[in-house]
Jmol script that loads the backbone (N, CA, C; Angstrom):
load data "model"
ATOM      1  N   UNK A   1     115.200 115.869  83.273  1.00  0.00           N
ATOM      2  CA  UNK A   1     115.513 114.892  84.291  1.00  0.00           C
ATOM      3  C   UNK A   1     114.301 113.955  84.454  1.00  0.00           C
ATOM      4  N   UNK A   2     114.873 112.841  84.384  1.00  0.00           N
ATOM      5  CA  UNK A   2     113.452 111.588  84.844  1.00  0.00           C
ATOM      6  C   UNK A   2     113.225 111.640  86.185  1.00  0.00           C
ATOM      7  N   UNK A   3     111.747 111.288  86.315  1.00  0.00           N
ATOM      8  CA  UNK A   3     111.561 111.577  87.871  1.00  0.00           C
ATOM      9  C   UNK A   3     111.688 109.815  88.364  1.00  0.00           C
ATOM     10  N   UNK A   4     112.376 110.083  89.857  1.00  0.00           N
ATOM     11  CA  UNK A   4     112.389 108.454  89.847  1.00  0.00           C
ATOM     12  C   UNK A   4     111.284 107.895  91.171  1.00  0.00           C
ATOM     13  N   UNK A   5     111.572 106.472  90.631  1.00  0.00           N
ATOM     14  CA  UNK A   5     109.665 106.114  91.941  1.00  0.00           C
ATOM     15  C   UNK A   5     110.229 105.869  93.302  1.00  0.00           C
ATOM     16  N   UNK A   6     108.548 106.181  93.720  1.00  0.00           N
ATOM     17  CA  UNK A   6     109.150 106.396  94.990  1.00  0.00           C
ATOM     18  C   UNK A   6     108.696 104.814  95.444  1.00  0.00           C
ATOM     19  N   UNK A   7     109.464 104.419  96.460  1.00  0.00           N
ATOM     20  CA  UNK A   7     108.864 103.052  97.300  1.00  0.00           C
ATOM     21  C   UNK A   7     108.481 103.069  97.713  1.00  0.00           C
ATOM     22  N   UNK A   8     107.299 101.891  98.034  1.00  0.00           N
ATOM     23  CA  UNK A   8     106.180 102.004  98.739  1.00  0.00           C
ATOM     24  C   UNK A   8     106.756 102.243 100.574  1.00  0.00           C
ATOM     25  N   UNK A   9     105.210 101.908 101.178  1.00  0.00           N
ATOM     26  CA  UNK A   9     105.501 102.600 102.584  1.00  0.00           C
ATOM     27  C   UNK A   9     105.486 101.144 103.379  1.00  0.00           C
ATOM     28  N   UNK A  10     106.676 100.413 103.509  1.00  0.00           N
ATOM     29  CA  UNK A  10     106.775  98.818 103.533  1.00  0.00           C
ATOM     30  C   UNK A  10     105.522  98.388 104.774  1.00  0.00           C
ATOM     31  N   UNK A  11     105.688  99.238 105.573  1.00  0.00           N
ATOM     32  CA  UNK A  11     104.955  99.194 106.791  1.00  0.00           C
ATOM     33  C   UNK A  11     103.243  98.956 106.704  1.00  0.00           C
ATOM     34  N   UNK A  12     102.893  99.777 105.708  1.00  0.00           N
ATOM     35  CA  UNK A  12     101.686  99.925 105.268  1.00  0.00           C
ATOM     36  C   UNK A  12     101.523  98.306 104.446  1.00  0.00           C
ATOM     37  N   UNK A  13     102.321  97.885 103.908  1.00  0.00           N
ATOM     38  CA  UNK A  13     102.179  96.670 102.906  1.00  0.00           C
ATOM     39  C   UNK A  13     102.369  95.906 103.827  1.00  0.00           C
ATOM     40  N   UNK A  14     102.810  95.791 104.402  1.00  0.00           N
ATOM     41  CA  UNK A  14     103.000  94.353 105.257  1.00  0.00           C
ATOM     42  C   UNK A  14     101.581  94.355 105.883  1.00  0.00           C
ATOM     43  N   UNK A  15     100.782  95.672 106.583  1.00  0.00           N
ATOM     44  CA  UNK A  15     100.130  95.446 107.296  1.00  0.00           C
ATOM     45  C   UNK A  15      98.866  94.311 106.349  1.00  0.00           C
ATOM     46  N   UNK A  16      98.878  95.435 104.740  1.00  0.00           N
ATOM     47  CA  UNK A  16      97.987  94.452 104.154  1.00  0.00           C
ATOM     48  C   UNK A  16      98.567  92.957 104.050  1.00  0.00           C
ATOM     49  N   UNK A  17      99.487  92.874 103.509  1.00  0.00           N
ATOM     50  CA  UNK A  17      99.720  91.382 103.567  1.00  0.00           C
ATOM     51  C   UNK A  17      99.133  90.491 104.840  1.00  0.00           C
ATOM     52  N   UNK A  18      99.194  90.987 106.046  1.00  0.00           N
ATOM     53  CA  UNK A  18      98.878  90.150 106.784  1.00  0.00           C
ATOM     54  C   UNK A  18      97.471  90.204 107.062  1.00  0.00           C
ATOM     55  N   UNK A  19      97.036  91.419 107.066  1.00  0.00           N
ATOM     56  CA  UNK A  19      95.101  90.892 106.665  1.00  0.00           C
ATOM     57  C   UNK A  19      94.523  90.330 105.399  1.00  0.00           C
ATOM     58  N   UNK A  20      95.060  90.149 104.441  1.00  0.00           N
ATOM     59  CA  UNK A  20      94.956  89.555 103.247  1.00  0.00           C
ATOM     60  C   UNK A  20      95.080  87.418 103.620  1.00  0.00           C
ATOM     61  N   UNK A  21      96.475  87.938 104.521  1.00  0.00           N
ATOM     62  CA  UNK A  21      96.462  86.292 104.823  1.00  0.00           C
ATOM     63  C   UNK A  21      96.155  85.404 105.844  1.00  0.00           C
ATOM     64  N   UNK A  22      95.933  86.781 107.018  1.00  0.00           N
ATOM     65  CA  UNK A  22      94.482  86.084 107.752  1.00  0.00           C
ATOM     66  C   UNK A  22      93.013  85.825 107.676  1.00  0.00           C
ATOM     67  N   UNK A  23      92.550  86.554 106.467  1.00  0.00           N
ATOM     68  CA  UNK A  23      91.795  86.167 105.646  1.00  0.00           C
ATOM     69  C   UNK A  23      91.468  84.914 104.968  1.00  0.00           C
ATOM     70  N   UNK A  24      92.465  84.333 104.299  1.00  0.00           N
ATOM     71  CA  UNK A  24      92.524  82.686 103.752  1.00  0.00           C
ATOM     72  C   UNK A  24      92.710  82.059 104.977  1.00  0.00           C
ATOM     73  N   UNK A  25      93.650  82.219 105.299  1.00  0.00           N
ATOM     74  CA  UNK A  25      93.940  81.235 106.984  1.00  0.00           C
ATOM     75  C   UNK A  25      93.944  81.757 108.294  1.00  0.00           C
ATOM     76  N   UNK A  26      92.310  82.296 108.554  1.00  0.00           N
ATOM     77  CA  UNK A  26      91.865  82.120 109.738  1.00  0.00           C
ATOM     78  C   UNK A  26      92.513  81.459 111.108  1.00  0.00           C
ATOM     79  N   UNK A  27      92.759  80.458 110.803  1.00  0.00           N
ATOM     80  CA  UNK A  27      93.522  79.704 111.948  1.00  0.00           C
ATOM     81  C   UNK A  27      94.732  80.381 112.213  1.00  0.00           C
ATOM     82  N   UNK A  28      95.774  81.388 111.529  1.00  0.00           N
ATOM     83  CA  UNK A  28      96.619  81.975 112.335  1.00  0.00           C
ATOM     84  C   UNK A  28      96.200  82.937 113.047  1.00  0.00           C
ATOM     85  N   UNK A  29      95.220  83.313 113.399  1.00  0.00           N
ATOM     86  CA  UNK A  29      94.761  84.258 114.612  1.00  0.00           C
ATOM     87  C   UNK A  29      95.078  83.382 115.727  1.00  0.00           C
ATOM     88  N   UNK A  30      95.010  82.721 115.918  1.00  0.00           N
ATOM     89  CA  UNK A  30      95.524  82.098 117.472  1.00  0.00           C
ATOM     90  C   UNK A  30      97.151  82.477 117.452  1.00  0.00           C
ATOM     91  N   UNK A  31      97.723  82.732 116.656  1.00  0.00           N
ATOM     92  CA  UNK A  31      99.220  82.759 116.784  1.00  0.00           C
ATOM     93  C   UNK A  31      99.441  84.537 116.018  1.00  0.00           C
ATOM     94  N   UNK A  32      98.669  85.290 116.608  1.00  0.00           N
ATOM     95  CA  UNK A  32      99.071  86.602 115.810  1.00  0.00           C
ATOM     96  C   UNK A  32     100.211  87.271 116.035  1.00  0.00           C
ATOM     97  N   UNK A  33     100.927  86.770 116.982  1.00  0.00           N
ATOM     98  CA  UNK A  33     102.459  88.014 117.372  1.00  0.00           C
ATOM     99  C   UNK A  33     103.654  86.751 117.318  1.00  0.00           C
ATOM    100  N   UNK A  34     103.266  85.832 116.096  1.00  0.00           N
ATOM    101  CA  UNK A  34     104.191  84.262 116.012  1.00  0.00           C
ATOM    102  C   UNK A  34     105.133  84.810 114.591  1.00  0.00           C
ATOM    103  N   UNK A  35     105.264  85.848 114.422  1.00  0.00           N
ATOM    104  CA  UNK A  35     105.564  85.680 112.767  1.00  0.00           C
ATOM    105  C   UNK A  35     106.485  86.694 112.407  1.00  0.00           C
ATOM    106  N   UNK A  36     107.403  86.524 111.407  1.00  0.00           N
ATOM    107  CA  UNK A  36     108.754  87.579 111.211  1.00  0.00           C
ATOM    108  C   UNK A  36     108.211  87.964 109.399  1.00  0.00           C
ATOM    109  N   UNK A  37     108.666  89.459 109.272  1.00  0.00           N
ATOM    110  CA  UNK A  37     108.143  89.521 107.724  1.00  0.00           C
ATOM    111  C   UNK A  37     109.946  89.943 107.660  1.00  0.00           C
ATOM    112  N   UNK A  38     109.891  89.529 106.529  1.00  0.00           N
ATOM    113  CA  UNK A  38     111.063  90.281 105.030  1.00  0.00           C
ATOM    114  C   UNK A  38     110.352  90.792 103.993  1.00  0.00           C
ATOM    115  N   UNK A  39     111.334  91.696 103.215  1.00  0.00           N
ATOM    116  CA  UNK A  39     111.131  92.345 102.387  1.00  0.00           C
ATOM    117  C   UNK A  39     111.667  91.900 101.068  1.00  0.00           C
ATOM    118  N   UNK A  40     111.446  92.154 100.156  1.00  0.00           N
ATOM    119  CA  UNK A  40     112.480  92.092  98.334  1.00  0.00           C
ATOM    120  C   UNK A  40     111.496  93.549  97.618  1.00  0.00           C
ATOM    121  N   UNK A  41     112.870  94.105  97.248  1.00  0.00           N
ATOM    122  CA  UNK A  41     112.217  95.665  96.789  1.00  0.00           C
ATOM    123  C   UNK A  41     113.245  95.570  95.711  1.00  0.00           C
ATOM    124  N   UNK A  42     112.509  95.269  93.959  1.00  0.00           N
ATOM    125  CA  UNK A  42     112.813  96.003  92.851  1.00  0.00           C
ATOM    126  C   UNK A  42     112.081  96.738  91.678  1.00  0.00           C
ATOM    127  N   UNK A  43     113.012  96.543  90.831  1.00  0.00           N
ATOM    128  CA  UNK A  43     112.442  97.494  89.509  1.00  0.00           C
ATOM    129  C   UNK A  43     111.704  96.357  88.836  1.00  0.00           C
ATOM    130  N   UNK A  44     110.364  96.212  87.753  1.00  0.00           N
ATOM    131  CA  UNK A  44     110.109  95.334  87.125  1.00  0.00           C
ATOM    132  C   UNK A  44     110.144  95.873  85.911  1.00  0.00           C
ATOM    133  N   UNK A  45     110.796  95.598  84.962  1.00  0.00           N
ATOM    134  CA  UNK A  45     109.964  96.044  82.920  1.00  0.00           C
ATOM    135  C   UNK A  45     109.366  95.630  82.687  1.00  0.00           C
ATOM    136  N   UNK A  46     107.794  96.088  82.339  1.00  0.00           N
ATOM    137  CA  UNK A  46     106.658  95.662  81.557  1.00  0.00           C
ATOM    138  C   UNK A  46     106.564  95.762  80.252  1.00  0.00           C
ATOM    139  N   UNK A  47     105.790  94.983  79.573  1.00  0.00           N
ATOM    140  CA  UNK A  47     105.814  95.110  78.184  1.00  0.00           C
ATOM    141  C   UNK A  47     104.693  96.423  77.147  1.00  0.00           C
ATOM    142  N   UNK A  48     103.707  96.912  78.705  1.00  0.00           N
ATOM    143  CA  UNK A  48     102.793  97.104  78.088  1.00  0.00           C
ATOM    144  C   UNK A  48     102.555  98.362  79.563  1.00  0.00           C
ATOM    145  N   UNK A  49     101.177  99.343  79.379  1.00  0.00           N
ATOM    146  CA  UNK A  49     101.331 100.313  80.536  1.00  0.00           C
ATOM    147  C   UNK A  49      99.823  99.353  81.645  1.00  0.00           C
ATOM    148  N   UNK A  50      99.920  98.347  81.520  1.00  0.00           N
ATOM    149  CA  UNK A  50      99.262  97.427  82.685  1.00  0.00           C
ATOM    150  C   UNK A  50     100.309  97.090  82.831  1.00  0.00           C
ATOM    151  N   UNK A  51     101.342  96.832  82.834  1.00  0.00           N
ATOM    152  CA  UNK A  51     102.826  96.110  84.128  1.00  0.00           C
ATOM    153  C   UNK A  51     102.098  94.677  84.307  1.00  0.00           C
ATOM    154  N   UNK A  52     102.062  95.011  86.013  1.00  0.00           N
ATOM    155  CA  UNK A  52     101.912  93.306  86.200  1.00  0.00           C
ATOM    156  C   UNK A  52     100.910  93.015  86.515  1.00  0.00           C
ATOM    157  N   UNK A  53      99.523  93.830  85.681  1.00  0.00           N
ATOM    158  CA  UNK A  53      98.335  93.274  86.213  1.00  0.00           C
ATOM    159  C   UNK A  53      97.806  93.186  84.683  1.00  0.00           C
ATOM    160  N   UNK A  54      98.724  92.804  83.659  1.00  0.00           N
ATOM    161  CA  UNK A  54      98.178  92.482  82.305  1.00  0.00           C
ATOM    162  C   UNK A  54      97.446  91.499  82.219  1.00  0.00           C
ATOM    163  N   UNK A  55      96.744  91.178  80.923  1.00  0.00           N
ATOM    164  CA  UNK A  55      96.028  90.217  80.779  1.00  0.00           C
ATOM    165  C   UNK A  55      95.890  89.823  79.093  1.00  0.00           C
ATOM    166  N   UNK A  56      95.483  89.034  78.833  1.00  0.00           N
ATOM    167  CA  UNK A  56      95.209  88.676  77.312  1.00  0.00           C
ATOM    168  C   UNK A  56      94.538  89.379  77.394  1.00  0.00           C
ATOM    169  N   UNK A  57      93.967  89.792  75.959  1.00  0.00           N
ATOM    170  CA  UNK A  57      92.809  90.752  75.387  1.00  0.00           C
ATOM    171  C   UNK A  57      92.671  91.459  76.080  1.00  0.00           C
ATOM    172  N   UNK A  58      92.991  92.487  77.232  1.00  0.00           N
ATOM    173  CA  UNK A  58      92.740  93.200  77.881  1.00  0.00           C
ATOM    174  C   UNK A  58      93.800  95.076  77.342  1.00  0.00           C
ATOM    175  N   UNK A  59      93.070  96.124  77.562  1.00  0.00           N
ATOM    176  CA  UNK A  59      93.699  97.330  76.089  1.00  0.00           C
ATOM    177  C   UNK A  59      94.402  97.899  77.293  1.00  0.00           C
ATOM    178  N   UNK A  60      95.836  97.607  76.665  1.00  0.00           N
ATOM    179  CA  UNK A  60      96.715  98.974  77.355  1.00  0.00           C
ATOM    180  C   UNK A  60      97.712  99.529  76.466  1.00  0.00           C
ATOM    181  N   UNK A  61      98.572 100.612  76.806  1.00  0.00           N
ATOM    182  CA  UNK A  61      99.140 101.493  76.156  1.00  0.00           C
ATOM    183  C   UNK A  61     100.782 100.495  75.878  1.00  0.00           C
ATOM    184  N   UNK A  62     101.162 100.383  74.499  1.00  0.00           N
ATOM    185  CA  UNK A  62     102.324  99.580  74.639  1.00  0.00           C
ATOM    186  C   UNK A  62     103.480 100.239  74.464  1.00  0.00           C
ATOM    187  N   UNK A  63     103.491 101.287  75.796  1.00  0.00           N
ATOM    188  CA  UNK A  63     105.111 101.849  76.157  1.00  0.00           C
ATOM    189  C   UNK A  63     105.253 100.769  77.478  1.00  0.00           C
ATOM    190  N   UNK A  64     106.807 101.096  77.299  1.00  0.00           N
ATOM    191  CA  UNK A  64     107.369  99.940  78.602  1.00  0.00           C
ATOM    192  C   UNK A  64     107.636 100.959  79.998  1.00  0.00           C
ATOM    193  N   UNK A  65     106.971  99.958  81.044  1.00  0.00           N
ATOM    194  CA  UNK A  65     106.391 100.247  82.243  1.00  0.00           C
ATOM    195  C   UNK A  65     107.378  99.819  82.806  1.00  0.00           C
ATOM    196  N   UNK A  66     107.857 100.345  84.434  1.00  0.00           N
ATOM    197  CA  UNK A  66     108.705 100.558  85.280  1.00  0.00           C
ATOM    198  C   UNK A  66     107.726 100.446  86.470  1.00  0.00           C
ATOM    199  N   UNK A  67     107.551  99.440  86.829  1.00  0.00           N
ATOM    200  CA  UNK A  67     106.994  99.514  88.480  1.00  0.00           C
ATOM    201  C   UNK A  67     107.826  99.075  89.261  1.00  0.00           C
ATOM    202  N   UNK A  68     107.942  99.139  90.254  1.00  0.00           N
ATOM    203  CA  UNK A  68     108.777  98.887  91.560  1.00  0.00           C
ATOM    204  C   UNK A  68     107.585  97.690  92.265  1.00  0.00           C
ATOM    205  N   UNK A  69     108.425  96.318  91.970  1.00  0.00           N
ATOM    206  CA  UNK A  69     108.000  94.925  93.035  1.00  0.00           C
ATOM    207  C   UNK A  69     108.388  94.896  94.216  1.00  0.00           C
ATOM    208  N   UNK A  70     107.200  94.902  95.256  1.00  0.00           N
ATOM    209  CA  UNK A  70     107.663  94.354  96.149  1.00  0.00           C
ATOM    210  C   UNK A  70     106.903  93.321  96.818  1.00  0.00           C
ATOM    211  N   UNK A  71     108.018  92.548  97.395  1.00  0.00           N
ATOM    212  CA  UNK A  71     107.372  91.047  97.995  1.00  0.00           C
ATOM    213  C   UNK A  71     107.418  91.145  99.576  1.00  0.00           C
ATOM    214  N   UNK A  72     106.505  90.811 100.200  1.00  0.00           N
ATOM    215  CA  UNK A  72     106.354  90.996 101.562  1.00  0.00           C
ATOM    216  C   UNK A  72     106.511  89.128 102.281  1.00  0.00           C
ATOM    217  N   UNK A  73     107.144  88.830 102.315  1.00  0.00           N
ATOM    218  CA  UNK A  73     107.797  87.154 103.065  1.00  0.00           C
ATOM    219  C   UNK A  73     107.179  87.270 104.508  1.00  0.00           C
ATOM    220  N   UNK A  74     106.137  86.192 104.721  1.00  0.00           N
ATOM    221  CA  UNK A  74     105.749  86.529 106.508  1.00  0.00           C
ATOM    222  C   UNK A  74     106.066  85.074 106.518  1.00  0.00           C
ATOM    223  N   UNK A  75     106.790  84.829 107.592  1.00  0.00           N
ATOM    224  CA  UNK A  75     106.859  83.147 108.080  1.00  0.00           C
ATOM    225  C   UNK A  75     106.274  83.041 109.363  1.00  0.00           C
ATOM    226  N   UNK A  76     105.388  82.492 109.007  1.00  0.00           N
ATOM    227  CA  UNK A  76     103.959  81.710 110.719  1.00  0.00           C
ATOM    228  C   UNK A  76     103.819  80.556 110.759  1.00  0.00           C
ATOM    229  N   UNK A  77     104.512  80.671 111.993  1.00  0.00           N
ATOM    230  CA  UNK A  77     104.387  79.505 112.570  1.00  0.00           C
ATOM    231  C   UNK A  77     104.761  77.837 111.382  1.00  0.00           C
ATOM    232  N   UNK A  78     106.285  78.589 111.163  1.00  0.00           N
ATOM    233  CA  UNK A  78     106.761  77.603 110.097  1.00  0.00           C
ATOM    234  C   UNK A  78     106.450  77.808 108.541  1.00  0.00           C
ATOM    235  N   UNK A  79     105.482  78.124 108.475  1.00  0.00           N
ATOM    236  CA  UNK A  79     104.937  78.649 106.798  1.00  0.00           C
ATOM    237  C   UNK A  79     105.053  79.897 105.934  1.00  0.00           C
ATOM    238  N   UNK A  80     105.704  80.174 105.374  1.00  0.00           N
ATOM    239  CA  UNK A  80     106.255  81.081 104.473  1.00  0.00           C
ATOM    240  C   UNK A  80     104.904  81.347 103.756  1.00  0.00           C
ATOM    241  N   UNK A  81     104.699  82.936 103.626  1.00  0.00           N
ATOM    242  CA  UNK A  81     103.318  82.976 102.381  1.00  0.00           C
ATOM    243  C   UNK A  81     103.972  84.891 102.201  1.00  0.00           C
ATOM    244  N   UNK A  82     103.676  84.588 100.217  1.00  0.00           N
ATOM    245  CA  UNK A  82     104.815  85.718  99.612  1.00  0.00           C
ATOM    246  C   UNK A  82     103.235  86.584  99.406  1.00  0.00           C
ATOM    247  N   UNK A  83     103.298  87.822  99.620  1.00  0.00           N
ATOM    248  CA  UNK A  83     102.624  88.890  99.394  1.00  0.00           C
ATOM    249  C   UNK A  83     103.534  89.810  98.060  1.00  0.00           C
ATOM    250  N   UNK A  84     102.686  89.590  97.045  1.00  0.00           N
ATOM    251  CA  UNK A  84     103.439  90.432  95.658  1.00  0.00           C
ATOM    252  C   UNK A  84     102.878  91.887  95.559  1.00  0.00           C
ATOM    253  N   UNK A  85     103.225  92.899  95.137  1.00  0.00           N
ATOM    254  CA  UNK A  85     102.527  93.866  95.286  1.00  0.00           C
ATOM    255  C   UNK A  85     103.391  94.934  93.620  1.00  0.00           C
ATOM    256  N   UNK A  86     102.682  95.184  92.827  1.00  0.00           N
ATOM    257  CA  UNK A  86     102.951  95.968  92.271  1.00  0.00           C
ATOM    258  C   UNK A  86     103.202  97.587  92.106  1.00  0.00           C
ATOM    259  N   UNK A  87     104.230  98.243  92.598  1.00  0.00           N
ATOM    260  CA  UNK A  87     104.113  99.772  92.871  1.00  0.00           C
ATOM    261  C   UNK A  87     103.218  99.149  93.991  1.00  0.00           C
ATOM    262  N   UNK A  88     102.207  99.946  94.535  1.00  0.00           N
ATOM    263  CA  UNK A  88     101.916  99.784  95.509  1.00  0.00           C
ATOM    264  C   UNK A  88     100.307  99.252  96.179  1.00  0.00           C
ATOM    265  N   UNK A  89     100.304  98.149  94.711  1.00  0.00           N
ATOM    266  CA  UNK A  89      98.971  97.739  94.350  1.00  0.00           C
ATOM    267  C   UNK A  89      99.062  96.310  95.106  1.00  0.00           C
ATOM    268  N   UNK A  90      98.062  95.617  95.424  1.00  0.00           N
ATOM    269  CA  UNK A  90      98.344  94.490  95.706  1.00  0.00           C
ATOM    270  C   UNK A  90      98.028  93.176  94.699  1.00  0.00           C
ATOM    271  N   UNK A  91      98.874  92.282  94.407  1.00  0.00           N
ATOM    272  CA  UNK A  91      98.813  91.353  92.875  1.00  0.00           C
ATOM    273  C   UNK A  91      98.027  90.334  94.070  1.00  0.00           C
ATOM    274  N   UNK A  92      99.091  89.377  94.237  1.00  0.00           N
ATOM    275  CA  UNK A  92      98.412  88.230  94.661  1.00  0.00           C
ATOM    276  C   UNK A  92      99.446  87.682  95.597  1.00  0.00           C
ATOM    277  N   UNK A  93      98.882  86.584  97.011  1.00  0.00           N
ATOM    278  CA  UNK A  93      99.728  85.787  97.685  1.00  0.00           C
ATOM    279  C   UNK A  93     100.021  84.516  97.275  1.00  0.00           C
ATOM    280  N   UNK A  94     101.066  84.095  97.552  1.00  0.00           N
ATOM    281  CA  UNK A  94     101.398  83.153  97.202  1.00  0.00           C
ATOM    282  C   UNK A  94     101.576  82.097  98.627  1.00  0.00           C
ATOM    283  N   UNK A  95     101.442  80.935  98.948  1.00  0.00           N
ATOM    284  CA  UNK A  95     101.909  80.310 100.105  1.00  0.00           C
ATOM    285  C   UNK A  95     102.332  78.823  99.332  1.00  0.00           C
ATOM    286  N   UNK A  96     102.972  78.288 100.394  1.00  0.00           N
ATOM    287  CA  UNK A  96     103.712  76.811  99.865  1.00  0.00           C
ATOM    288  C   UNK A  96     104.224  76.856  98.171  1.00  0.00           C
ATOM    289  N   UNK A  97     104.820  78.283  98.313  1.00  0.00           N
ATOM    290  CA  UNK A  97     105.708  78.677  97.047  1.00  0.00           C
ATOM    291  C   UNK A  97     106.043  77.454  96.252  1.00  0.00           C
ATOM    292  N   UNK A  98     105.850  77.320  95.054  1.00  0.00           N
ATOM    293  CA  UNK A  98     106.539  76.560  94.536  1.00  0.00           C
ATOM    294  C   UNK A  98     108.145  76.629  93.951  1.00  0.00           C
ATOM    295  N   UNK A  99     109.064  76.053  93.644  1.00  0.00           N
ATOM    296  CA  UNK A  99     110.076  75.928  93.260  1.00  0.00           C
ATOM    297  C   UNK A  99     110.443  77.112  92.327  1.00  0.00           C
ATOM    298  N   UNK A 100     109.289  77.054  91.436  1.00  0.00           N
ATOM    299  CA  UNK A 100     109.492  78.426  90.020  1.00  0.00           C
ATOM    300  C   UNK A 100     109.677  79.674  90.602  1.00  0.00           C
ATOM    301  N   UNK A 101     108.633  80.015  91.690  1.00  0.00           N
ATOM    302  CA  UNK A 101     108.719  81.111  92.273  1.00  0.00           C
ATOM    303  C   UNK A 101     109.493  81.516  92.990  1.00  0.00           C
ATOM    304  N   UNK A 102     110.175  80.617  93.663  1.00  0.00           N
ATOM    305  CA  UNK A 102     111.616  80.959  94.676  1.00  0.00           C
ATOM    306  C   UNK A 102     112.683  81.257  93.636  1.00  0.00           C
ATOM    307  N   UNK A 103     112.849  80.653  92.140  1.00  0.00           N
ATOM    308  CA  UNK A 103     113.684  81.036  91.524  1.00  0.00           C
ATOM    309  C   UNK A 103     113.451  82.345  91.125  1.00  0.00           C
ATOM    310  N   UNK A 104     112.071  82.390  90.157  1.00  0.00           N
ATOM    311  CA  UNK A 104     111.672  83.868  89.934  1.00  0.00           C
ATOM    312  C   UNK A 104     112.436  84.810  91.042  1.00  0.00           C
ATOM    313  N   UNK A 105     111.642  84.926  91.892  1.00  0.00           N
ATOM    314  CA  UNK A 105     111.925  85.797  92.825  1.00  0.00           C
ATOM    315  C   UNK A 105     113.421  86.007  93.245  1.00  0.00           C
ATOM    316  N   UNK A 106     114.084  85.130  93.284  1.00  0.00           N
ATOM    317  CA  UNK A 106     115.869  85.356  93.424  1.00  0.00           C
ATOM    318  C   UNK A 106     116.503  86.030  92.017  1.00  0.00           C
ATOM    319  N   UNK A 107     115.196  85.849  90.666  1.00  0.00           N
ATOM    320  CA  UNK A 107     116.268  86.870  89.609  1.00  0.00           C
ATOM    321  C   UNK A 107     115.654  87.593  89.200  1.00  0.00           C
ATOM    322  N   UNK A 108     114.882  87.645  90.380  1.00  0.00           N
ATOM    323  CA  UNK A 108     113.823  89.278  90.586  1.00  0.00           C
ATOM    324  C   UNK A 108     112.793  90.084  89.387  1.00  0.00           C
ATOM    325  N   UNK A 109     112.505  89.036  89.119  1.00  0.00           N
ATOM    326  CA  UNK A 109     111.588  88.545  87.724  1.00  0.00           C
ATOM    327  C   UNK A 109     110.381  87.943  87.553  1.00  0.00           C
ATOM    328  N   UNK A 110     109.258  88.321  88.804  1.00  0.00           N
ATOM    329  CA  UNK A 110     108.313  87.517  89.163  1.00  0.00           C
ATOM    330  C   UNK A 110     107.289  87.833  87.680  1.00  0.00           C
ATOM    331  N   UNK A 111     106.376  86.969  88.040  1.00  0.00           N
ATOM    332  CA  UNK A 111     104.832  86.708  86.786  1.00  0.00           C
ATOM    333  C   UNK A 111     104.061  87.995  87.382  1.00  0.00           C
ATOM    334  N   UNK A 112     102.881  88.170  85.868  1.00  0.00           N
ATOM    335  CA  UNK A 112     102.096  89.360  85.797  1.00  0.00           C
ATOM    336  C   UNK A 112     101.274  88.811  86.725  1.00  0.00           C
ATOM    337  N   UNK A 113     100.315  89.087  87.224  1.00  0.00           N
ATOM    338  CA  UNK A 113      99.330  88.376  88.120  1.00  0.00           C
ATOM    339  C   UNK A 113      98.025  87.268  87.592  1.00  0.00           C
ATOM    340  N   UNK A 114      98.094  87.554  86.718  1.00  0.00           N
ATOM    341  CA  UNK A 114      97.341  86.754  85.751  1.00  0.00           C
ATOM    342  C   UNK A 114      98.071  85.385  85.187  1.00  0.00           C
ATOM    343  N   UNK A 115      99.526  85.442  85.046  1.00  0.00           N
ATOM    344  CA  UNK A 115     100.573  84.393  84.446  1.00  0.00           C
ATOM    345  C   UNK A 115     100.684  83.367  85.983  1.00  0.00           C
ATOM    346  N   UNK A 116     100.552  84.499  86.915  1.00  0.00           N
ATOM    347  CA  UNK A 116     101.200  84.011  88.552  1.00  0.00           C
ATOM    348  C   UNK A 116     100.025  83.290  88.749  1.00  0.00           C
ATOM    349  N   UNK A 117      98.533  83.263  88.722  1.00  0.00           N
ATOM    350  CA  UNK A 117      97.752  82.247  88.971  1.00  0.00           C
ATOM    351  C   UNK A 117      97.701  80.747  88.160  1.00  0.00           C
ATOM    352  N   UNK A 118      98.249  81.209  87.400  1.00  0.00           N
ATOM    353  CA  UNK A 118      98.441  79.978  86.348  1.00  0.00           C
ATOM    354  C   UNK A 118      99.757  79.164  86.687  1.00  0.00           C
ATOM    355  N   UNK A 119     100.688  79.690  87.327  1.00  0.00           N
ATOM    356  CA  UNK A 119     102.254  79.089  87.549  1.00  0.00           C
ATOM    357  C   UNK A 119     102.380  78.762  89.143  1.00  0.00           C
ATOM    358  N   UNK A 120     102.040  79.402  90.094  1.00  0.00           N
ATOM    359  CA  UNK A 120     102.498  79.760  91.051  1.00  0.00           C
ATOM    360  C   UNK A 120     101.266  78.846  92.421  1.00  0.00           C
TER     361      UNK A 120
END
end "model"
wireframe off; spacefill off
backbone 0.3
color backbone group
């Protein structure tokens, strides 16, 4: 029997997401209890056993990887900013999403974190 993954502890991720993004934008501390989070919780296939924190030239094992994405959505005070998180690692935020990424993310197919600084 395959063992299957477990999901992260959303509660715990959000909390990082939001010190991660009061971090860049300081200025939402004046508005700290202004803001609604969502969730998006799936499966990702990797090509390689770094998932979504691959890189060029960088050595990993090339069986295909199964992490569980999840995106943490906080909207403050009008502004949407996406918290990506691999299994239960944290990739990177995204804010003033661009177009690619709202699609990505609707066919639940986001970038490695390395591709996502370059696109996103």
């Amino acid at each position: 029997m395959t063992e299957r993954k477990k999901y992260a502890d959303l509660n715990n991720l959000e909390n990082i997401a939001l010190l991660s993004i009061l971090k860049s934008h300081p200025e939402l501390k004046a508005h700290i209890h202004e803001y609604f989070t969502s969730f998006f919780v799936f499966p990702q296939v990797w090509g390689n056993t770094a998932g979504g924190f691959s890189e060029p030239g960088c050595f990993a094992g090339s069986a295909m990887t199964t992490q569980i994405t999840t995106v943490v959505e906080i909207n403050w005070t009008g502004n949407a900013y996406y918290a990506v998180f691999f299994d239960e690692s944290p990739a990177y935020i995204v804010s003033d999403a661009p177009k690619r990424f709202l699609e990505d993310l609707k066919r639940k197919r986001l970038l490695s974190k390395y591709e996502a600084m370059k696109c996103y």
